[in-house]
N, C-alpha and C positions, 0 to 999 in steps of 0.2 A: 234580592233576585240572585237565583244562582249563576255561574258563569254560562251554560248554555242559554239562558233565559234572554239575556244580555243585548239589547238592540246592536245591531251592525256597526254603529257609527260608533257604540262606547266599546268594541271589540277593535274598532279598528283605532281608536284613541289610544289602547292601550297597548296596542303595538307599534305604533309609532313614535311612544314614549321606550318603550323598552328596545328599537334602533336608533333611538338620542341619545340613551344612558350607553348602549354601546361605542356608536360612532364619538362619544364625547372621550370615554374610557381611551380609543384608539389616538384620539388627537394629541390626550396627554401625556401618551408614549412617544409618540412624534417628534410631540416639543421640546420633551426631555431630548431626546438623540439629536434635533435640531441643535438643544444649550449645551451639549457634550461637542459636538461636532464645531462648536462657535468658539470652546473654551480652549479646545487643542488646536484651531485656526490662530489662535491671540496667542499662542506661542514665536507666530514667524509674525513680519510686518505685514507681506505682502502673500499673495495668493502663489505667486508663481515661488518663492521660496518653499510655502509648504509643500507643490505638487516637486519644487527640486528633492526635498526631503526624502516625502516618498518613493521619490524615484530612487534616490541614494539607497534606501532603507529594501527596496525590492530586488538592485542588483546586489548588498551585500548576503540579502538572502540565497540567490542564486548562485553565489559562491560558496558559501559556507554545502551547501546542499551538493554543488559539483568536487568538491573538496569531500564531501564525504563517500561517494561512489568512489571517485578517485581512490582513496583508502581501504576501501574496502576488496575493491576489485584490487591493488595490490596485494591483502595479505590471503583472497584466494589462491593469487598467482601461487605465491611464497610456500602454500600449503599444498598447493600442487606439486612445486618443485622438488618439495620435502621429499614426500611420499611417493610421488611414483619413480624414483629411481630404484626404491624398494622392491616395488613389487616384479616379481618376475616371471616370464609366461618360454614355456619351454615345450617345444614338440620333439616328433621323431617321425622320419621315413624313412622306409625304406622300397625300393624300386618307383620312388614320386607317388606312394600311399602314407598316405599320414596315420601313423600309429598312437595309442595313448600309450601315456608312461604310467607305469604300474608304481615301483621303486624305486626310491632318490637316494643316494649315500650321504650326509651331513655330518656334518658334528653337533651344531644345534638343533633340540627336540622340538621338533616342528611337529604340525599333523596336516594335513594337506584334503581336500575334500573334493573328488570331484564325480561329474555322473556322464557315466557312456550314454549317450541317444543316438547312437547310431543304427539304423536299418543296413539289413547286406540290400546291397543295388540301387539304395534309394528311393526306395518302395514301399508306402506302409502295406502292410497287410491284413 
């Protein structure tokens, strides 16, 4: 008989084998992480030892983690500190209009880059 041919009850036999084979496949995952989960519990005596552990084990994480922000957010500061005493921002007015600077006199060869956007009156047109 082919498989459409196949009475109801041996379609439905053979689906119910093939959610046995499943759910059995699943159980022996289970029991597995159940005897994993048993064999790291036989490290401590008692139950409340290993949830201390854990607990231990979750706050040195929490430090190790707040310890590294901490580091890191210092060596931003440090590289802020560095750098922006550097950089230098320079105007000019004159009668309380703010002028750009064209030419700068130095000694070191610098090249400097910048762009007028300015409108007269503040008006696009």
């Amino acid at each position: 008989m082919s498989e459409n041919k196949k009475p109801w009850n041996e379609k439905l036999k053979l689906v119910l084998n093939e959610l046995e084979d499943k759910i059995g496949a699943e159980s022996e995952g289970t029991a597995r992480n159940r005897r994993i989960h048993r064999t790291q519990q036989k490290k401590y005596e008692t139950k409340a030892e290993w949830k201390k552990a854990a607990f231990k084990q979750e706050v040195l994480l929490h430090i190790v983690m707040s310890a590294a922000f901490l580091l890191t957010t210092v060596a931003l500061l440090q590289g802020i500190v560095k750098v922006l005493p550097e950089s230098i921002t320079v105007s000019s007015s004159v009668n309380g209009r703010e002028l750009p600077i064209y030419c700068v006199e130095t000694d070191k060869k610098q090249i400097a880059l910048s762009f007028d956007a300015a409108c007269g009156g503040g008006q696009l047109r």
